[in-house]
C-alpha positions as CSV (number, residue, x, y, z in Angstrom):
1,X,-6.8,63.2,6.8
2,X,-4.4,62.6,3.8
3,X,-1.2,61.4,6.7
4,X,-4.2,58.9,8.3
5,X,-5.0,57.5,4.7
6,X,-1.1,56.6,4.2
7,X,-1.1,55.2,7.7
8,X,-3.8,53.1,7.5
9,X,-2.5,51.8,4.1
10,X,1.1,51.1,5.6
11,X,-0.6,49.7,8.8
12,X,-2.8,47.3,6.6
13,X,0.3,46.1,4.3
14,X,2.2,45.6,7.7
15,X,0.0,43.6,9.3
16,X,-0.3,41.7,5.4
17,X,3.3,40.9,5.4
18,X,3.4,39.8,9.5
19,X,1.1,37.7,8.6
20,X,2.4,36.0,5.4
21,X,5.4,35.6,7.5
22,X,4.0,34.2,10.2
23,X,2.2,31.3,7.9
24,X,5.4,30.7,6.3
25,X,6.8,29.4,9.9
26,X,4.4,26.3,10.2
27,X,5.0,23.0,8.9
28,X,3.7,19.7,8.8
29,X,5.5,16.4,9.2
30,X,3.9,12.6,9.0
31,X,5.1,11.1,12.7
32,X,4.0,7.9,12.0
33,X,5.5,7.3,8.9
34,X,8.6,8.4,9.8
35,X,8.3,6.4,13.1
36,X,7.8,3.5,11.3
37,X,10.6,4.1,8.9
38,X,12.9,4.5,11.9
39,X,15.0,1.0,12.3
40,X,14.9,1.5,15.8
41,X,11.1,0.8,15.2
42,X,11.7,-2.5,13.2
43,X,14.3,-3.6,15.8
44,X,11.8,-2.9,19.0
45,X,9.4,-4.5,16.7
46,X,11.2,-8.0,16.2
47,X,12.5,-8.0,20.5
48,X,8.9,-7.7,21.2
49,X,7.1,-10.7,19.0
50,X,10.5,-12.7,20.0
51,X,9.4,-11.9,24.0
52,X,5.7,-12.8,22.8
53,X,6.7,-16.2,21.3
54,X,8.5,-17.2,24.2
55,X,5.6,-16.2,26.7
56,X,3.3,-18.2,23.9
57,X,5.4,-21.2,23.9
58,X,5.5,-21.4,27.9
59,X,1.7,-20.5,28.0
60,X,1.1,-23.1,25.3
61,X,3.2,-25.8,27.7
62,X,1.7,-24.9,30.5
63,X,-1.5,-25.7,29.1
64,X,-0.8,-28.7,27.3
65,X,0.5,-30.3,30.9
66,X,-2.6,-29.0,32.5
67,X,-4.8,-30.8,29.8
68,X,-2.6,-34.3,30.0
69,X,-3.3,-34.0,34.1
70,X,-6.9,-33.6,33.6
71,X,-7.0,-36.2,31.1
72,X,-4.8,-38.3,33.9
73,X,-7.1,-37.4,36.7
74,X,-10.3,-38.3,34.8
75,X,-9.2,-41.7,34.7
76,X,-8.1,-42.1,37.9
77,X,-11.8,-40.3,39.0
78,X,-13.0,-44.1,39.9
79,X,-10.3,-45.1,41.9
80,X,-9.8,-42.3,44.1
81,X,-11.6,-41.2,47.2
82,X,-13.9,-38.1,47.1
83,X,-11.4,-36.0,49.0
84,X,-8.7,-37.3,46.6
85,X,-10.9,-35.8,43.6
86,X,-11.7,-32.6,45.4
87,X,-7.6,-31.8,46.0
88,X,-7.2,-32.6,42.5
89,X,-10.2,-30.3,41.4
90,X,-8.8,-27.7,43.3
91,X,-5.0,-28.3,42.4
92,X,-6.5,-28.2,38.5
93,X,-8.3,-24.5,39.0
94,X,-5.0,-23.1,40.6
95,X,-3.0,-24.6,37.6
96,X,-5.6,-22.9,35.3
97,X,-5.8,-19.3,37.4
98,X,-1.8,-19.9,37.2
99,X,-2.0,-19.8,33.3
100,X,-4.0,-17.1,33.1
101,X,-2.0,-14.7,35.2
102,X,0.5,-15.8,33.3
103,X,-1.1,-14.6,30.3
104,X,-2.1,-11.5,31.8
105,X,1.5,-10.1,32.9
106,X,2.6,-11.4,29.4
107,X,0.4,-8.7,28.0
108,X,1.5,-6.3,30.6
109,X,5.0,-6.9,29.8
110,X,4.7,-7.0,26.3
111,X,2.8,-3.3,26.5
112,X,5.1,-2.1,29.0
113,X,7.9,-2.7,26.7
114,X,6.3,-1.3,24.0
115,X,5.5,1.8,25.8
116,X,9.0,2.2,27.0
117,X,10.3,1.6,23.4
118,X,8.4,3.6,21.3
119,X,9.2,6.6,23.7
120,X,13.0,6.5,23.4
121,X,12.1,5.6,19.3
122,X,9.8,9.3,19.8
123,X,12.4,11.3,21.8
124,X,14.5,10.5,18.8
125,X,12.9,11.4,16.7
126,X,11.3,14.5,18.0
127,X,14.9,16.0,18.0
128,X,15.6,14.9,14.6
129,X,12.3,16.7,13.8
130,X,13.2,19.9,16.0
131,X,16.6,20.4,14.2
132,X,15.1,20.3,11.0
133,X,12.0,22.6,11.6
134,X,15.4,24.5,13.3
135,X,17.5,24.7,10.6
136,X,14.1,25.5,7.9
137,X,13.5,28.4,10.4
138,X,9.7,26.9,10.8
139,X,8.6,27.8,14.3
140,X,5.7,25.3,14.3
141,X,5.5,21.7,13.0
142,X,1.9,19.9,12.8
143,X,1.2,16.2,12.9
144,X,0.5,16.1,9.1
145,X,-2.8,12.6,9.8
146,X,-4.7,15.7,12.1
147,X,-4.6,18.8,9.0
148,X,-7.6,18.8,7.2
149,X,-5.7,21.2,4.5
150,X,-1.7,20.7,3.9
151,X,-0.8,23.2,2.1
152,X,2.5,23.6,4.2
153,X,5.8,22.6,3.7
154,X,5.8,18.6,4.5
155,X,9.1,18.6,6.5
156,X,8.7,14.0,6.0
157,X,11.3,13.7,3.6
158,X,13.6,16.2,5.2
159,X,14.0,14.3,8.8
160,X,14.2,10.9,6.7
161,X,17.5,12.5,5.1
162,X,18.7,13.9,8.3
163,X,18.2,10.5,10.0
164,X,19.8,8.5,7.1
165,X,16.4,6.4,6.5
């Protein structure tokens, strides 16, 4: 009875220090920050609103022709025959549908780039992140905006370093 005593201690502190162990391999990092901080970021950033200013511009010149033909065809209403008019509302819808597909694959380009961007940007930076954790000997890293409690080691600060930010 004394030898299971003893063993049930040792088993207990055992299992004590596996655990404490175990916690000590989990960390927590801020993504977004970090993605943000990432120059790579800025610089996808600044391609993108330089793609959506010239897809504004076009849209915006598009438009402004469209209105100066309606304004055209309105005053030539009178003086033209009712087939005339009816071409001219037709050609005037297709030149409005035409803007706005325009302006729906400039969205769709814009995201697509995006999408495509900020996935390299993450790949990046979810090596950076590994060799860290890696090097640290932390098993686990947690997406620091989803923990309730950080308690943790924040590894934030260490990938900045390792990525020169």
């Amino acid at each position: 009875m004394k030898h299971f005593k003893t063993f049930v201690i040792i088993a207990l502190v055992t299992f004590g220090i596996n655990t404490a162990a175990q916690a000590q391999k989990v960390a927590h990092v801020n993504f977004q920050e970090l993605l943000m901080a990432m120059p790579e970021t800025a610089s996808l950033n600044s391609e993108i609103e330089k793609t959506s200013k010239t897809y504004e511009n076009d849209i915006k010149a598009a438009a402004e022709k469209l209105k100066a033909k309606i304004k055209r065809y309105e005053a030539e209403f009178k003086t033209q025959t009712q087939e005339e008019n009816q071409k001219r509302q037709l050609e005037l819808q297709q030149d409005e549908q035409s803007i706005m597909k325009t302006q729906q694959i400039a969205r769709q380009d814009l995201g697509l780039k995006n999408q495509k961007g900020l996935e390299v940007i993450s790949k990046k930076l979810q090596i950076a992140i590994e060799k860290v954790a890696i090097a640290q000997g932390f098993e686990y890293v947690l997406e620091a905006s989803s923990l309730v409690v950080k308690k943790g080691k924040d590894l934030t600060a260490d990938v900045k370093s390792s990525l020169g930010l």
